[in-house]
N, CA, C and O of each residue as an XYZ file, in Angstrom:
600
protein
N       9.754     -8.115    -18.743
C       8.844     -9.003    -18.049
C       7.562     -8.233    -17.742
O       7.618     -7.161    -17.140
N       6.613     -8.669    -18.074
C       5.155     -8.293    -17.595
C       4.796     -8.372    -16.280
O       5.160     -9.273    -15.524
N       3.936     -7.251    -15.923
C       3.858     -6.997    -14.448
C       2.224     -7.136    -14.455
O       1.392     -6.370    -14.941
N       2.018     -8.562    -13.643
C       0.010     -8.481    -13.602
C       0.080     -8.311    -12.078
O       0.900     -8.857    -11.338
N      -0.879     -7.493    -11.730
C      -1.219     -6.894    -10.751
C      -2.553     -8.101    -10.265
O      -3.569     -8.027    -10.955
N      -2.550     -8.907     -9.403
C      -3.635     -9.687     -8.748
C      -4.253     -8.595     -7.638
O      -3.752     -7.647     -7.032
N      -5.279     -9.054     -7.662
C      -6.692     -8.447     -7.366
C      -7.454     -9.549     -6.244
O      -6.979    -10.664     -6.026
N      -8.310     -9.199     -5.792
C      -8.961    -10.442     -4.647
C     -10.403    -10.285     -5.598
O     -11.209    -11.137     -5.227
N     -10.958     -9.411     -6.745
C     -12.033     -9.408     -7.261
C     -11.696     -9.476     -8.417
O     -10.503     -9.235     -8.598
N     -12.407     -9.764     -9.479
C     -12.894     -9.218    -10.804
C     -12.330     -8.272    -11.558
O     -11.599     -8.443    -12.533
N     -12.815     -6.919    -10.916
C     -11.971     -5.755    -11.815
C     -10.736     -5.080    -11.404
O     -10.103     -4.926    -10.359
N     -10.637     -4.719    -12.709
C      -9.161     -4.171    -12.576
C      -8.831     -3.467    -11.434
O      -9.624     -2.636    -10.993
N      -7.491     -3.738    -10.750
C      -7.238     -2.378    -10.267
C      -7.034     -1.351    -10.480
O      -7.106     -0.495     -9.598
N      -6.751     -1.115    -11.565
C      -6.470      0.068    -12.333
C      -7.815      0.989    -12.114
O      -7.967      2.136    -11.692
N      -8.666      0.045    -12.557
C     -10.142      0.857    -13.224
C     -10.657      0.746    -11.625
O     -11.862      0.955    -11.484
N     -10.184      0.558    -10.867
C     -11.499      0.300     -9.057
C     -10.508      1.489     -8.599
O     -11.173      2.420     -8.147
N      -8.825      1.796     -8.573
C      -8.200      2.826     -7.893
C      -8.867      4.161     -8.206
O      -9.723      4.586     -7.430
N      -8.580      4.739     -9.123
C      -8.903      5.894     -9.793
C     -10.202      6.777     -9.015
O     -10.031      7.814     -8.375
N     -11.915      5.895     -9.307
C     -12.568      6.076     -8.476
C     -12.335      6.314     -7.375
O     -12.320      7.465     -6.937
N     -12.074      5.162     -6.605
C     -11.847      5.225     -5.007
C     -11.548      6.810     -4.504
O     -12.148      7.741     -3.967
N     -10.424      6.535     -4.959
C      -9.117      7.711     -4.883
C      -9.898      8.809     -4.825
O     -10.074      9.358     -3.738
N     -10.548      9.347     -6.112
C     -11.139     10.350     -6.560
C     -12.126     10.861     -5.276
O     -12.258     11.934     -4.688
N     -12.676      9.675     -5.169
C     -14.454      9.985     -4.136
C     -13.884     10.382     -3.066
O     -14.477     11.148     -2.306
N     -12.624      9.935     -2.807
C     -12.304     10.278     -1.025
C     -11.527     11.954     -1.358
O     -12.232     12.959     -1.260
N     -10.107     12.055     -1.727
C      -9.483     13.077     -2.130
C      -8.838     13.436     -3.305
O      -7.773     14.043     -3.424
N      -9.560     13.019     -4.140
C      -8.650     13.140     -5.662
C      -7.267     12.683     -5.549
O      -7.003     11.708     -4.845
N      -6.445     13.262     -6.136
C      -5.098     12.869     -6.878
C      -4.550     12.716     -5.317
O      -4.022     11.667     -4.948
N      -4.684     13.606     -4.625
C      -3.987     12.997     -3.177
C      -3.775     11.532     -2.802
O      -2.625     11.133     -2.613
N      -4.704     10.798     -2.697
C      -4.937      9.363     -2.497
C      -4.503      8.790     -3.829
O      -3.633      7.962     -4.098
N      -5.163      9.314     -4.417
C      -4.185      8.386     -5.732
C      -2.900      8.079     -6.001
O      -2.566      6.949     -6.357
N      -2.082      9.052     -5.854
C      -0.701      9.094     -5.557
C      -0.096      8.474     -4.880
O       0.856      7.861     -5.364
N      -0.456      8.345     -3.146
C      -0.478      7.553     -2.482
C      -0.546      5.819     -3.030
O       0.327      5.033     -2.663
N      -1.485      5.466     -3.771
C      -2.172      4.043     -4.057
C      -1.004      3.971     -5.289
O      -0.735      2.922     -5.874
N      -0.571      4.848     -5.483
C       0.380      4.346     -6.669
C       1.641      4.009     -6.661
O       2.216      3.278     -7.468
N       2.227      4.736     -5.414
C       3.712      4.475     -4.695
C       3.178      3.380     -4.263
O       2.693      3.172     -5.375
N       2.852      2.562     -3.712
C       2.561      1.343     -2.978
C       2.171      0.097     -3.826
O       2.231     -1.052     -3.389
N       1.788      0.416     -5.015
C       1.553     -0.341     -5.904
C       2.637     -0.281     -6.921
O       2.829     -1.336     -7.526
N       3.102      0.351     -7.114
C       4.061      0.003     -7.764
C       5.503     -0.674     -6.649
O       6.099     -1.719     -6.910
N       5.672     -0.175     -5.971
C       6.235     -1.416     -4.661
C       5.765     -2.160     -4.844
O       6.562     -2.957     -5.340
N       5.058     -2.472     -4.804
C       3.957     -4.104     -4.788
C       4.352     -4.765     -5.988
O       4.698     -5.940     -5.866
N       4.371     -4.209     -7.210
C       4.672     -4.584     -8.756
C       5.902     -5.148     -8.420
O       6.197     -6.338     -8.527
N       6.652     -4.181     -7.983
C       8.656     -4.357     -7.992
C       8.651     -5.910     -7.483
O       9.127     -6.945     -7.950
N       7.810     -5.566     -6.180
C       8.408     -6.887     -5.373
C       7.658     -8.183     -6.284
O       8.371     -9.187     -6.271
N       6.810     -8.293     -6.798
C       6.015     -9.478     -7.353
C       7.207     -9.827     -8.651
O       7.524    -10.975     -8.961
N       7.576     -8.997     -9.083
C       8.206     -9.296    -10.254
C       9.710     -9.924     -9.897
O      10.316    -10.690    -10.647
N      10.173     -9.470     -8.660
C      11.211     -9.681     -7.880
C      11.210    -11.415     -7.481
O      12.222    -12.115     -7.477
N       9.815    -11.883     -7.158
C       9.223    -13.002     -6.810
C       9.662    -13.518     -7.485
O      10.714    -14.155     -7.445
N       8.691    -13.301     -8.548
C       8.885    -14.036    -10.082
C      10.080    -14.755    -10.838
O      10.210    -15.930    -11.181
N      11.092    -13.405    -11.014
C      12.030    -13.593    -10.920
C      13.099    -14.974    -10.293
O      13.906    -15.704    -10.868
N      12.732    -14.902     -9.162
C      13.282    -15.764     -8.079
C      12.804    -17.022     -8.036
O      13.493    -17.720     -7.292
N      11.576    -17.800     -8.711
C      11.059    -18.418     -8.411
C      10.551    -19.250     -7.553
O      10.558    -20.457     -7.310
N       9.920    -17.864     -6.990
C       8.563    -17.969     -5.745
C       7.132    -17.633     -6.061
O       6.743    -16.515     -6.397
N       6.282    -18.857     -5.903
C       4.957    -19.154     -6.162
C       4.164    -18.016     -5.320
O       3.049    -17.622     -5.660
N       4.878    -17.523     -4.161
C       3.410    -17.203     -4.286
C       3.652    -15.398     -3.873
O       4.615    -15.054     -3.188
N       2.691    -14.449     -4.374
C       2.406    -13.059     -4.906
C       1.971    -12.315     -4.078
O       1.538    -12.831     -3.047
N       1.927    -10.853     -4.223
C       1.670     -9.546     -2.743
C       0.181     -9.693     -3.338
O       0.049     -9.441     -4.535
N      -0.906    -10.065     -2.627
C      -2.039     -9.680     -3.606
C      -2.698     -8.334     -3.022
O      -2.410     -7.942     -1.892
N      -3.866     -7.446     -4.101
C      -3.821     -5.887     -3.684
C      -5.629     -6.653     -3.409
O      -6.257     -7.405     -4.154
N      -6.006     -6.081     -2.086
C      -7.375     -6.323     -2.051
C      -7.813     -5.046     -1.725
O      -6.958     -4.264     -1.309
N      -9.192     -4.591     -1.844
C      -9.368     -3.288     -1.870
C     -11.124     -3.457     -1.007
O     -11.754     -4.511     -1.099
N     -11.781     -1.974     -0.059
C     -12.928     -2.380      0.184
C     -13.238     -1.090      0.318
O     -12.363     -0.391      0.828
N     -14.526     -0.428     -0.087
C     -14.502      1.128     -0.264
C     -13.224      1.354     -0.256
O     -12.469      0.668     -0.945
N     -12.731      2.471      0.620
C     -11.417      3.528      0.515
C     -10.253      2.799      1.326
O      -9.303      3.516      1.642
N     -10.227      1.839      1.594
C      -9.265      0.780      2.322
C      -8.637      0.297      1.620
O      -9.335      0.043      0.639
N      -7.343     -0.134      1.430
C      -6.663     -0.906      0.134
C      -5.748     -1.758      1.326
O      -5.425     -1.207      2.379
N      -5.408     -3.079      1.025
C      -4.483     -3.704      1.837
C      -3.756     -4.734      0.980
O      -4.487     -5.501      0.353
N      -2.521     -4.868      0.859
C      -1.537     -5.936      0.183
C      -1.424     -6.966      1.334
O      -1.364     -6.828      2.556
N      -1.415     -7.985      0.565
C      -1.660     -9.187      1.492
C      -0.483    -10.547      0.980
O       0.193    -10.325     -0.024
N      -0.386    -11.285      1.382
C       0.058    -12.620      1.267
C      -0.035    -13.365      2.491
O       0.115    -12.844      3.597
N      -0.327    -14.811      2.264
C      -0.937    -15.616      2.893
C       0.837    -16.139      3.264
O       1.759    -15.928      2.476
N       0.957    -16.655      4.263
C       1.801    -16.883      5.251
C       2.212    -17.985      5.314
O       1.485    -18.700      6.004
N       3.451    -18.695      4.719
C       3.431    -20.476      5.581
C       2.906    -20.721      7.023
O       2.030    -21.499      7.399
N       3.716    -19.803      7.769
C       3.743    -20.360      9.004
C       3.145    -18.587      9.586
O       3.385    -17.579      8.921
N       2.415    -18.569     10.836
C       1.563    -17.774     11.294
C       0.861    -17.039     11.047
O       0.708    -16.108     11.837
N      -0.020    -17.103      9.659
C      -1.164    -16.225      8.956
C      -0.377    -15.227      8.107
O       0.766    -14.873      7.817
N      -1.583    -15.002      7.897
C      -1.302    -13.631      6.395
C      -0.085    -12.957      6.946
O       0.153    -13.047      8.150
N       0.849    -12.162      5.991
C       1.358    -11.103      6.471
C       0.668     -9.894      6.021
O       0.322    -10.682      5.140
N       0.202     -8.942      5.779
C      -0.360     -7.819      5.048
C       0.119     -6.436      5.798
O       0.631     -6.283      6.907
N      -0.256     -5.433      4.726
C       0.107     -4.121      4.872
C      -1.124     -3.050      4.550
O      -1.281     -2.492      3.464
N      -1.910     -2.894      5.650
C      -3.255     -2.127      5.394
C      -2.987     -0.415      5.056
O      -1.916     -0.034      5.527
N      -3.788      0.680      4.313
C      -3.880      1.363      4.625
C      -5.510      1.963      4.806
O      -6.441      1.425      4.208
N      -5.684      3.035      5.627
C      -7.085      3.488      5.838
C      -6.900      5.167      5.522
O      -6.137      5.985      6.037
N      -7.647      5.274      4.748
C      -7.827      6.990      4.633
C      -8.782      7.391      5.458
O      -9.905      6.891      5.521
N      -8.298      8.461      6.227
C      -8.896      9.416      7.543
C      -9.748     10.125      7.075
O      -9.280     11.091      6.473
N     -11.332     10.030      7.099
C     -12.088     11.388      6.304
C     -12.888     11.826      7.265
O     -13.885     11.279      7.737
N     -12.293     13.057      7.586
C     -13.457     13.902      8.874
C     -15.046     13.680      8.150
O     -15.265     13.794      6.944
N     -16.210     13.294      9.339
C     -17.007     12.903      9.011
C     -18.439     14.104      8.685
O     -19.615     13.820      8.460
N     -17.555     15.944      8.801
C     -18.277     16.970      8.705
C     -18.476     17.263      7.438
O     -19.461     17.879      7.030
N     -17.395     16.768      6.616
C     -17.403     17.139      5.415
C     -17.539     16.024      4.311
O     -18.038     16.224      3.203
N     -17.043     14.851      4.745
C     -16.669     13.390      3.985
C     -16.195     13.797      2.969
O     -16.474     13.100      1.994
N     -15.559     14.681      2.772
C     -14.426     14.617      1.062
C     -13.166     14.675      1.340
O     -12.696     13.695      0.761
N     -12.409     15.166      1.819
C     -11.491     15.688      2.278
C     -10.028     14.399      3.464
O      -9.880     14.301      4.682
N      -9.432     13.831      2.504
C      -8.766     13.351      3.551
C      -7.636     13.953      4.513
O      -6.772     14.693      4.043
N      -7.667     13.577      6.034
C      -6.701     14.375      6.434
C      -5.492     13.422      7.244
O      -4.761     13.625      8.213
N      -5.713     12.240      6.262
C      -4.608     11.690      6.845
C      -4.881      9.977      6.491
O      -6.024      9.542      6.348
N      -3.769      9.189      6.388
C      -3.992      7.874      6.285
C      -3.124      7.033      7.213
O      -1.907      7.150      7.363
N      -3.992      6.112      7.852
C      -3.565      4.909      8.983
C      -2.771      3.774      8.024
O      -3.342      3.133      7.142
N      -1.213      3.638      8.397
C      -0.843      2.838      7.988
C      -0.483      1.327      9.243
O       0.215      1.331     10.257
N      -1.202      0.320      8.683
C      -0.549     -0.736      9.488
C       0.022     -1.592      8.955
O       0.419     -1.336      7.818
N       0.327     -3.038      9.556
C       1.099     -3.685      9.435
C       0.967     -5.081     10.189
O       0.977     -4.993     11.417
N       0.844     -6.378      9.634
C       0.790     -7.560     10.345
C       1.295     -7.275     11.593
O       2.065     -6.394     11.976
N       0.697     -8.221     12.194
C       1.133     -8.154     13.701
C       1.178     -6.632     14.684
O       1.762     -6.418     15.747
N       0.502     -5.923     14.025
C       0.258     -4.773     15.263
C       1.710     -4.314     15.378
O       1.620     -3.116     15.645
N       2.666     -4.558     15.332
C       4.201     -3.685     15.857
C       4.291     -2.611     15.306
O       4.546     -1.567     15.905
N       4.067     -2.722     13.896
C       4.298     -1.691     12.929
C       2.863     -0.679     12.288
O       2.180     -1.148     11.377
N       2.511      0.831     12.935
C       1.528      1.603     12.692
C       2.168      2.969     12.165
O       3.383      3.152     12.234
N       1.717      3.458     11.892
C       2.194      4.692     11.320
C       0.862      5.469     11.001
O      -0.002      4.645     10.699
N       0.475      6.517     10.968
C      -0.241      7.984     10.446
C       0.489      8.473      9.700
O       1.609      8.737     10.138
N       0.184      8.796      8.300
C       0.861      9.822      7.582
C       0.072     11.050      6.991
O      -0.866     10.631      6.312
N       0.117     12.061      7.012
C      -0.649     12.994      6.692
C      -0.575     13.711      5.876
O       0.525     14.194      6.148
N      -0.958     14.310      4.846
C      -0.400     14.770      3.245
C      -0.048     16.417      4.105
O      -0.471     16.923      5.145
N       1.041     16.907      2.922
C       2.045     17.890      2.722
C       1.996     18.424      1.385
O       1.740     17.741      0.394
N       2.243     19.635      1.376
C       2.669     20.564     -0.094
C       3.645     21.004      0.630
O       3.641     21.367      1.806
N       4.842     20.934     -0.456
C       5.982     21.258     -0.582
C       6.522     22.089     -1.597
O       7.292     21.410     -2.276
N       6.452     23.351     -2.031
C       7.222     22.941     -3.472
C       6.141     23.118     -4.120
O       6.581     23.132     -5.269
N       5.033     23.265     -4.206
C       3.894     23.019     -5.015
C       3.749     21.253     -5.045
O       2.740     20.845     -5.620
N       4.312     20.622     -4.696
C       4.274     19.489     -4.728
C       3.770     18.568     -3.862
O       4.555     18.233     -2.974
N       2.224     17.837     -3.850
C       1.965     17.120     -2.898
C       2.559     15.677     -2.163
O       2.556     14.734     -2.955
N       2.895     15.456     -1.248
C       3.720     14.200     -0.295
C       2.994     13.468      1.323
O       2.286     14.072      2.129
N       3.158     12.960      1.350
C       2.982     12.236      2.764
C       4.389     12.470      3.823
O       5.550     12.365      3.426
N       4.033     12.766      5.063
C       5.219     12.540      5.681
C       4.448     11.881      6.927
O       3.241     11.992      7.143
N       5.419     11.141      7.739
C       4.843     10.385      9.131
C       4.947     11.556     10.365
O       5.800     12.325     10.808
N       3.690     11.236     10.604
C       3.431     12.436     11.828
C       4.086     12.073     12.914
O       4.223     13.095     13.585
N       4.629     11.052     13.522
C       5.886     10.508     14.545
C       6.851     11.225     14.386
O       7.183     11.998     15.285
N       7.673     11.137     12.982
C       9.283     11.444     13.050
C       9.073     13.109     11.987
O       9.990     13.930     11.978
N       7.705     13.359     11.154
C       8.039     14.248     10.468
C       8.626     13.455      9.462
O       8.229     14.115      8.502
N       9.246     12.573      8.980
C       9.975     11.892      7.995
C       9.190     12.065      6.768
O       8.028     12.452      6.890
N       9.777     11.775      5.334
C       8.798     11.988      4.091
C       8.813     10.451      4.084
O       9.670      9.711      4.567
N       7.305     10.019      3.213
C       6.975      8.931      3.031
C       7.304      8.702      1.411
O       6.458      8.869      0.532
N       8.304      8.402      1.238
C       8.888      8.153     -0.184
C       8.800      6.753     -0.113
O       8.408      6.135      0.877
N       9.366      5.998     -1.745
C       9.695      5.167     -2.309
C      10.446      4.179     -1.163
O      10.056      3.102     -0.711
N      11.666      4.947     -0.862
C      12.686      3.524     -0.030
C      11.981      3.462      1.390
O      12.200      2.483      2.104
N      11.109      4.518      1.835
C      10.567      4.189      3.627
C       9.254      3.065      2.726
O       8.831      2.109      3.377
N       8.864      3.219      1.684
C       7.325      1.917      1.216
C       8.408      0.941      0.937
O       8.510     -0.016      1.704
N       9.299      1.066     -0.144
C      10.010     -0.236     -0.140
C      10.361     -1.285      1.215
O       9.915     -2.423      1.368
N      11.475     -0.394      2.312
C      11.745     -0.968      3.620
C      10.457     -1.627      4.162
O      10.415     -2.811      4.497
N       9.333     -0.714      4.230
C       7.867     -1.467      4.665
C       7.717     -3.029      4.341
O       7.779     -4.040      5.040
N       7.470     -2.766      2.843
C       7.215     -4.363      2.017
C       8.707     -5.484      2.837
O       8.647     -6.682      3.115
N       9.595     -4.767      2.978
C      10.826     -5.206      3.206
C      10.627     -6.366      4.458
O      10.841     -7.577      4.505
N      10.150     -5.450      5.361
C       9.970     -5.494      6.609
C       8.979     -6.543      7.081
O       9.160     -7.372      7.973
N       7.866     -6.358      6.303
C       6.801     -7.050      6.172
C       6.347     -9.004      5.508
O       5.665     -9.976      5.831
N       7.476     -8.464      4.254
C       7.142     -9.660      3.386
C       8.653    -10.336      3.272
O       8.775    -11.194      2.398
N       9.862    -10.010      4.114
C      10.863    -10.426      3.827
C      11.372    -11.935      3.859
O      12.560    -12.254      3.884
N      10.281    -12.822      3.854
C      10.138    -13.967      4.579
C       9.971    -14.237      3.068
O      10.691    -15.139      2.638
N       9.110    -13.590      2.130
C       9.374    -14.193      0.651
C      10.680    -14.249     -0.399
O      10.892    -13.661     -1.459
N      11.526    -15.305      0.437
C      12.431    -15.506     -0.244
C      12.510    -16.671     -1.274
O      11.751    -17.616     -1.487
N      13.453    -16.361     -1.730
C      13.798    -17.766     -2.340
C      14.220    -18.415     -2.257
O      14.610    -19.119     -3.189
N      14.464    -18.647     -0.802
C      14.621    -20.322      0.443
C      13.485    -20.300      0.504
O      13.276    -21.397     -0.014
N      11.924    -19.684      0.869
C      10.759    -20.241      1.571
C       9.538    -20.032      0.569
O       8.457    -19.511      0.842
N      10.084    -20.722     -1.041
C       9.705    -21.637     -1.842
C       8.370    -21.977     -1.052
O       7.615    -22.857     -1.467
């Protein structure tokens, strides 16, 4: 099954991430935008699957990216993130604001080398920001897109 990625503009996401990413912290942010998007893919295709009309859409504004879906009942649900760029240097991110419809759900995560290996972990618990803590997110967030609420 084909995976189209909706957009709130014109161009690709593909071709608008890369930039972004780049101008703020290179591959750091990118990485980031890619675990979340590909969550985003899983679950749309998951939709699809199920036959449910309607899709996570990825809207993007400078270095801000937010997944969204419009809500039957009490507005959008969405899942914002904001990259932190000290304003002495403006290249350099040192951290990204994660939120979440309705204000309950915030998080800071702040990049890590591990291993030679760059990661996010949440500055609250120390926890790593992997695959199943973004999955649970979308989980958490969009679980209302079932396939009862057609």
């Amino acid at each position: 099954m084909a995976v189209t990625r909706m957009t709130s503009n014109e161009a690709s996401l593909d071709e608008h991430r890369k930039p972004v990413a780049a101008a703020v912290s290179g591959p750091l942010v990118a990485d980031l935008w890619e675990l979340f998007d590909d969550v985003c893919d899983q679950l749309n295709v998951y939709l699809e699957a199920a036959g449910v009309s309607r899709r996570i859409i990825v809207t993007h504004r400078g270095t801000a990216r937010r997944y969204g879906n419009p809500a039957t009942q009490g507005g959008e649900r969405f899942i914002a993130l904001l990259p932190l760029v000290p304003t002495a240097t403006g290249s350099a991110v040192r951290g990204v604001f994660v939120g979440a419809s309705g204000g309950r759900r915030t998080a800071y995560v702040k990049p890590v080398v591990e291993d030679g290996t760059l990661g996010w972990r949440l500055t609250s618990s120390g926890a790593l920001l992997d695959r199943a803590a973004v999955q649970a997110l979308f989980g958490w967030v969009f679980g209302a897109l079932s396939p009862d609420h057609k």
